[in-house]
C-alpha positions, 0 to 999 in steps of 0.5 A, spaced: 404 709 184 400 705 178 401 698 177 405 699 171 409 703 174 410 698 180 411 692 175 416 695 171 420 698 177 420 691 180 422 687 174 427 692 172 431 692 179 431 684 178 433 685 172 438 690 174 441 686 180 442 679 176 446 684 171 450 686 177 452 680 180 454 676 174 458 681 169 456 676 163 449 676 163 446 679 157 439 682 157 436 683 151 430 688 152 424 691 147 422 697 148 416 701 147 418 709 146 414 712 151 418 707 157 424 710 154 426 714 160 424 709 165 429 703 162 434 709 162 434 709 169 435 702 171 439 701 166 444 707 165 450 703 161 445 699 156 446 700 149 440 703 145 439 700 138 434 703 136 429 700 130 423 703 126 419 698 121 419 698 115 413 702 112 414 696 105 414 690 109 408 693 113 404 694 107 406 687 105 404 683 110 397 687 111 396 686 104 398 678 106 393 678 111 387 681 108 388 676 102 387 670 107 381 674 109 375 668 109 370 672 106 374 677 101 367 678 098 365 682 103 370 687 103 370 692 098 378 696 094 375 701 097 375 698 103 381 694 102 386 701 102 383 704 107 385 699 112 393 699 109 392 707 109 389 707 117 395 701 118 401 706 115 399 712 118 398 709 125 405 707 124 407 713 121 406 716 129 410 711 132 
């Protein structure tokens, strides 16, 4: 078993035991896709709402980042839409 997996199982059996002995407990719980399954198992009865960034919103805030950029000078247009365009394509694969 690798660590994460072991790490993982260990915290999702303490979360899983504290939500069984007090029913009001609420766990809120982000998730990346590809632990999907594994928070399926110990959590069987949890309430999946799944989110997915908004491309725009993404776009803006690399925009606003890059904009801070404290030597703007050394980063050429080209450069500049090459880093939004690798940033939104990698978020089209998540």
């Amino acid at each position: 078993m690798n660590v994460y997996r072991s790490t993982f199982q260990n915290f999702s059996e303490s979360l899983r035991d504290i939500a069984q002995e007090s029913s009001k407990t609420r766990i809120f719980r982000t998730r990346r896709p590809h632990v999907g399954e594994d928070v399926e198992r110990y959590f069987s009865r949890a309430v999946a709402i799944p989110i997915s960034p908004n491309p725009d919103h993404i776009r803006n805030y690399v925009e606003m980042r890059l904009d801070r950029d404290v030597e703007p000078e050394a980063m050429s247009k080209g450069l500049r839409v090459n880093i939004v365009r690798a940033i939104l394509e990698k978020l089209s694969n998540v």
